[in-house]
C-alpha positions as CSV (number, residue, x, y, z in Angstrom):
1,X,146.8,224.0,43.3
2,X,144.9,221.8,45.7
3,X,141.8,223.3,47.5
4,X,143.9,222.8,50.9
5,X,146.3,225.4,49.8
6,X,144.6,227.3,47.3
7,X,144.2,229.8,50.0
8,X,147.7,229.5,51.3
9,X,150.3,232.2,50.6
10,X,153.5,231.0,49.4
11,X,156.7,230.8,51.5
12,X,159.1,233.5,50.1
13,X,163.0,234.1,50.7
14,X,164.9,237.1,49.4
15,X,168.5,237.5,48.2
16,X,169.8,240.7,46.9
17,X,173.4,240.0,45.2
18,X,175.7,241.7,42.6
19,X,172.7,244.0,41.9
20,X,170.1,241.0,41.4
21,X,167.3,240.1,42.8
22,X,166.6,236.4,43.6
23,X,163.5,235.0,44.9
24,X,162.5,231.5,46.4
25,X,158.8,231.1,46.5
26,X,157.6,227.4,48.3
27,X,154.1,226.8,47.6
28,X,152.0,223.6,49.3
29,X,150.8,221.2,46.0
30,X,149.0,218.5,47.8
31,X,151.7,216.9,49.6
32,X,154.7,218.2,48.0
33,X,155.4,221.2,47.3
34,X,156.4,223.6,44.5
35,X,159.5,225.5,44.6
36,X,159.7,228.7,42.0
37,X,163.1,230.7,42.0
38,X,163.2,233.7,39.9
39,X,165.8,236.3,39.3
40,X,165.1,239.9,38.6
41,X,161.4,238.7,38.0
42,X,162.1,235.7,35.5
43,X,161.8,232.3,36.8
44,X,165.3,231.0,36.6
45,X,163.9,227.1,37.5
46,X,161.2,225.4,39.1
47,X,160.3,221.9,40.2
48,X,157.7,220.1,42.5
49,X,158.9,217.1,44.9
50,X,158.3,216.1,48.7
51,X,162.0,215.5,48.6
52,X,163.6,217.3,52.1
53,X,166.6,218.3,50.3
54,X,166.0,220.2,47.1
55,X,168.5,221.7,44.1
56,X,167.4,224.0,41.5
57,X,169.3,224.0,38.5
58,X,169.2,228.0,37.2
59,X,171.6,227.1,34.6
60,X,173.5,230.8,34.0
61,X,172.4,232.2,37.1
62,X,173.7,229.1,39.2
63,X,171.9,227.1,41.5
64,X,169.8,227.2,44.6
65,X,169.9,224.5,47.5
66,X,166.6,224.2,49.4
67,X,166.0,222.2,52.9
68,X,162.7,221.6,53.5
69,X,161.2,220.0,56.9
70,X,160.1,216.4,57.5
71,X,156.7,217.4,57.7
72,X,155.4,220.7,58.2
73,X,156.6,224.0,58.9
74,X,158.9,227.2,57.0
75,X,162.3,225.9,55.3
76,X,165.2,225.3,57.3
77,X,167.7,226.9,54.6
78,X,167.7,228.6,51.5
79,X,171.3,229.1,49.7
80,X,172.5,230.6,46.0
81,X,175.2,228.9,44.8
82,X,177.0,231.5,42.1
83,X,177.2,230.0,38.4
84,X,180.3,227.7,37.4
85,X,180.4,224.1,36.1
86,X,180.0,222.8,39.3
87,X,177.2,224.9,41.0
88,X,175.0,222.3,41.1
89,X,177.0,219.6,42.4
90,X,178.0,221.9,45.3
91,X,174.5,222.9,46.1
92,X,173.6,218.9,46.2
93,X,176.6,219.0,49.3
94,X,174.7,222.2,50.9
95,X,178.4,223.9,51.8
96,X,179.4,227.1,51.2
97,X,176.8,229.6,49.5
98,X,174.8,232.3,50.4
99,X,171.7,232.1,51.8
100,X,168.6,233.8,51.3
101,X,166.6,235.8,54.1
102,X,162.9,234.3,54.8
103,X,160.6,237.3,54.4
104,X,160.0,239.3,57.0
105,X,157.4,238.6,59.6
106,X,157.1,235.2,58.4
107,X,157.5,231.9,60.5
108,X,160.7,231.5,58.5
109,X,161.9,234.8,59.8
110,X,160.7,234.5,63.1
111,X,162.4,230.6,63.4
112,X,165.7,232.3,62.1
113,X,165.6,235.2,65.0
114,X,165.0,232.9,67.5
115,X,167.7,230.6,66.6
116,X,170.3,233.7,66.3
117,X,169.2,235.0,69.5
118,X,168.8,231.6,71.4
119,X,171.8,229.3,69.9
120,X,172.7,227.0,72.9
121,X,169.1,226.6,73.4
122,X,168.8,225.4,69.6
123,X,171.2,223.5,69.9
124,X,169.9,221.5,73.1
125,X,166.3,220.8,71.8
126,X,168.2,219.1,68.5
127,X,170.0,217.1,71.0
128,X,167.1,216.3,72.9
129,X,165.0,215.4,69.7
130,X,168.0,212.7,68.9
131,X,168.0,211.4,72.3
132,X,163.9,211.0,72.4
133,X,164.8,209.4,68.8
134,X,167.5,206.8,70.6
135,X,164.7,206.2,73.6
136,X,161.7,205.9,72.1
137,X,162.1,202.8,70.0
138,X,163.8,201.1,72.9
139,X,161.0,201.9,75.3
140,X,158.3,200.9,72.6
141,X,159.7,197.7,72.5
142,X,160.5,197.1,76.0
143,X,156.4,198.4,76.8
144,X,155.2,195.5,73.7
145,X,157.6,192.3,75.5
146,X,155.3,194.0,78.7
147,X,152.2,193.3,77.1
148,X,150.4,190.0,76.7
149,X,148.5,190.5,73.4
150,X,145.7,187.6,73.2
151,X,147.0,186.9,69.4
152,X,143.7,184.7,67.5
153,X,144.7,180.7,67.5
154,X,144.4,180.2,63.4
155,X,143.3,176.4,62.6
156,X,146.8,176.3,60.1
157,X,146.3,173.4,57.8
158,X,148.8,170.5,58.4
159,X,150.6,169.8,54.9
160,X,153.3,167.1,54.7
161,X,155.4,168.6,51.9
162,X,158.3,166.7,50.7
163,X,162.1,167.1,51.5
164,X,163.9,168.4,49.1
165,X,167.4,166.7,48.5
166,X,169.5,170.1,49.1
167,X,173.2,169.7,48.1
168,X,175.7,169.4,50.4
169,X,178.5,172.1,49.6
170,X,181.6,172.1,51.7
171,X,183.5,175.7,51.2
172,X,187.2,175.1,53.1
173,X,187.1,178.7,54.6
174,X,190.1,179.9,56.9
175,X,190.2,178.8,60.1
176,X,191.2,182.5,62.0
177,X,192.2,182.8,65.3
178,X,191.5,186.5,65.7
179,X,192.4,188.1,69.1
180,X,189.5,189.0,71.5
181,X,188.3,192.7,71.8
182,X,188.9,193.6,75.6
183,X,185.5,193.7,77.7
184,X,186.3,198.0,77.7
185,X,186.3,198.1,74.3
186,X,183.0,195.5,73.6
187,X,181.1,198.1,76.2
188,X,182.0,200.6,74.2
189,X,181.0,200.0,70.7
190,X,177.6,198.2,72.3
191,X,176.7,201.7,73.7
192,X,177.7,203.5,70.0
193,X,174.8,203.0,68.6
194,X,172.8,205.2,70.6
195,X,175.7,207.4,71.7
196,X,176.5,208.1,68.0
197,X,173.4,209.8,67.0
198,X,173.5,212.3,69.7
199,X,176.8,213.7,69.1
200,X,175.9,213.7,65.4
201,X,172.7,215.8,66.3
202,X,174.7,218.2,68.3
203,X,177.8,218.7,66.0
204,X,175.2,219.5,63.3
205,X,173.3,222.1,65.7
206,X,176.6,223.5,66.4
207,X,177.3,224.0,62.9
208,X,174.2,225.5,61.9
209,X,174.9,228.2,64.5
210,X,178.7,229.1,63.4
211,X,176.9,228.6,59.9
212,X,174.4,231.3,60.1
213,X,176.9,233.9,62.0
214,X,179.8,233.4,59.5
215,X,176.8,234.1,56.9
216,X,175.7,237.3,58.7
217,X,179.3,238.3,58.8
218,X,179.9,237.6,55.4
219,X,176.4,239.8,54.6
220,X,178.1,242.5,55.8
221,X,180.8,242.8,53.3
222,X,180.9,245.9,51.2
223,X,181.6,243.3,48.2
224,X,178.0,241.6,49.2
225,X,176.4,244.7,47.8
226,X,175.0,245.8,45.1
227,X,177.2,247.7,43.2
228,X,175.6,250.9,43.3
229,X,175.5,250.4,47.5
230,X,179.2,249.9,47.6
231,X,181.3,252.1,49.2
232,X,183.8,254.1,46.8
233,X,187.8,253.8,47.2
């Protein structure tokens, strides 16, 4: 480990299923990180990337699906994926699962709470972060064409290179006369490309939210328990 985050606990998420207990540990290296994943206290896998969206093979224990921030800050999501021939193909899609809980009292937890507790809210500042993403390029360049830079006046040399006889190739391509778009319809897929992004953004904030409630719900289950915790018929 790096001096930087020698002194740095590690992230931690918890899962307690079918009377196992599974723990995601995310450690700073540098500028990755190091994700461990351990079950009942033996590391099931491990790997170190800077990658956002992470999959740990466990091999009989399944597989874990990890998404990690752009830059800094707790995970977004940690989910087990139960063991099956295709457990790590359907972590790589990040559906289904079950996900972990970040430990408690840790940013993790406390970015979790807040989201559960302030949904719409979440869900706006994701849509206002892809907006700012659609505006910011366009006013970057709009401020540049406003500014006169004094660029340096380079004394190019003035070479006389030869013309190179290029062939003249003649492909007969159709001649189609395709019908206009209507002026609606050009206005509309002009404005797509910044409209697009924004409903993305919002669908996916959406999501996270029914996400996370159908996961507390499905927490809840008496078959989500241990065994020993389950209630008897």
């Amino acid at each position: 480990m790096t001096p930087a985050s020698a002194g740095k606990q590690p992230e931690r998420w918890l899962l307690t299923s079918d009377g196992h207990e599974h723990l995601v540990e995310i450690a700073e290296v540098g500028l990755r990180r190091r994700l461990t994943w351990s079950v009942d206290g033996t590391e099931a896998a491990t790997k170190t990337t800077s990658d956002e969206k992470v999959v740990l093979d466990g091999g009989e224990h399944g597989a874990v699906g990890v998404r990690l921030p752009t830059f800094t800050g707790p995970a977004r999501r940690v989910t087990w994926y139960p063991p099956g021939a295709q457990a790590v193909a359907v972590a790589q899609t990040g559906l289904g699962g079950t996900d972990f809980d970040p430990e408690p009292g840790s940013k993790a937890a406390v970015r979790e709470a807040w989201i559960r507790e302030h949904p719409n809210l979440h869900a706006a500042r994701r849509t206002g972060a892809a907006v700012l993403g659609v505006v910011l390029p366009i006013l970057g360049i709009w401020l540049l064409s406003r500014i006169d830079i004094p660029w340096p006046s380079i004394p190019w040399p003035d070479w006389d290179l030869p013309s190179i006889p290029w062939p003249d190739i003649s492909i007969p391509l159709p001649d189609w006369d395709l019908p206009e778009l209507p002026a609606w319809l050009r206005e509309l897929l002009d404005k797509a490309k910044y409209v697009v992004p924004v409903l993305v953004a919002l669908a996916v904030a959406r999501a996270e939210v029914r996400r996370r409630r159908a996961q507390d719900e499905r927490k809840q289950r008496p078959t989500d328990l241990p065994p020993e915790h389950r209630p008897q018929p």
